[in-house]
C-alpha positions in Angstrom: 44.5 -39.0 28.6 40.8 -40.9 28.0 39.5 -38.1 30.2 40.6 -35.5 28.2 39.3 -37.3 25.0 35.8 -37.9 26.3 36.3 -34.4 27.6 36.9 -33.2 24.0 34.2 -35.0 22.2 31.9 -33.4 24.6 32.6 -30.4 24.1 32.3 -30.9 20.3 28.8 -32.0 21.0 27.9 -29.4 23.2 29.1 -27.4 20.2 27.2 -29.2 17.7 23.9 -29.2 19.8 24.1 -25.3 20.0 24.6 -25.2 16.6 22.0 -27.2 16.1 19.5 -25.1 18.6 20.3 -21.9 16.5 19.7 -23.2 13.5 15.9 -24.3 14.3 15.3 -21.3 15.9 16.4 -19.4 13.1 14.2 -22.0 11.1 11.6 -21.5 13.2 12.1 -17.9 12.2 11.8 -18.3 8.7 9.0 -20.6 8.5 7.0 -17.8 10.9 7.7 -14.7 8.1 7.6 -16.8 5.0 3.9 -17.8 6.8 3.1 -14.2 7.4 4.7 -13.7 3.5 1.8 -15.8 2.0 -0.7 -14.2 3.6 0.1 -11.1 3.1 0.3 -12.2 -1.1 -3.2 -13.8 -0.2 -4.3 -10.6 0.7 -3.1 -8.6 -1.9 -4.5 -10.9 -4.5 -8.0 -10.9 -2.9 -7.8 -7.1 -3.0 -7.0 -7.2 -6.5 -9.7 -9.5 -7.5 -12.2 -7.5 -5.8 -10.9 -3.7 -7.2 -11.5 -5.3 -10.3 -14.7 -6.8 -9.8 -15.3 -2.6 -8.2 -14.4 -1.8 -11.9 -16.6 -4.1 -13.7 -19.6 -3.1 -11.7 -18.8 0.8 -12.5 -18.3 0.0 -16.0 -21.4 -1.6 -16.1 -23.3 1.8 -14.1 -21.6 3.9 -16.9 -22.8 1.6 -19.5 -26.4 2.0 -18.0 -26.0 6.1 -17.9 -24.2 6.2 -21.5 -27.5 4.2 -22.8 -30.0 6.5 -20.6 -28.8 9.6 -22.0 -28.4 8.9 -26.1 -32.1 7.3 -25.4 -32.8 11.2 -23.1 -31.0 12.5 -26.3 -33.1 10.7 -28.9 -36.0 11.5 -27.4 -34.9 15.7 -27.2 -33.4 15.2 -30.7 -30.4 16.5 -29.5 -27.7 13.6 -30.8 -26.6 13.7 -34.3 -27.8 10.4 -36.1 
C-alpha cells in the first residue's frame, strides 16, 4: 500500500513538473514577442519623429520659396500691395 502512495505522489510531481515545463516555455514565449512588441513600437515612434522632422524641413524650403517669389513679385510689380 506505501508503494502505491509513493507511487502516486510521483506521479503527481511528474505532473506538476510538466506543468511547470510548459508554462516557462510558454513564458519564455511571451517574454520573446512582447521583446520583439517593443521594438517594433520603438521603431514606429522613431519613424514618426523623423517624418515629422521630414515635414518641418519642407515647411521650412516652402517658407524659403513663398518669400523668394513675393520678393521676385515685388521686384516685377506683379503682387498686389
Amino acid at each position: 500500500m506505501n508503494e502505491n502512495i509513493d507511487n502516486l505522489i510521483l506521479e503527481h510531481l511528474r505532473a506538476l513538473r510538466a506543468g511547470q515545463d510548459r508554462i516557462e516555455d510558454e513564458l519564455k514565449e511571451v517574454k520573446g514577442r512582447l521583446s520583439h512588441l517593443e521594438s517594433t513600437v520603438i521603431g514606429s515612434r522613431r519613424d514618426a519623429v523623423l517624418t515629422q522632422e521630414d515635414v518641418y524641413r519642407q515647411q521650412t524650403v516652402i517658407d524659403q520659396i513663398k518669400e523668394r517669389l513675393g520678393r521676385i513679385e515685388d521686384r516685377l510689380e506683379l503682387r498686389d500691395h
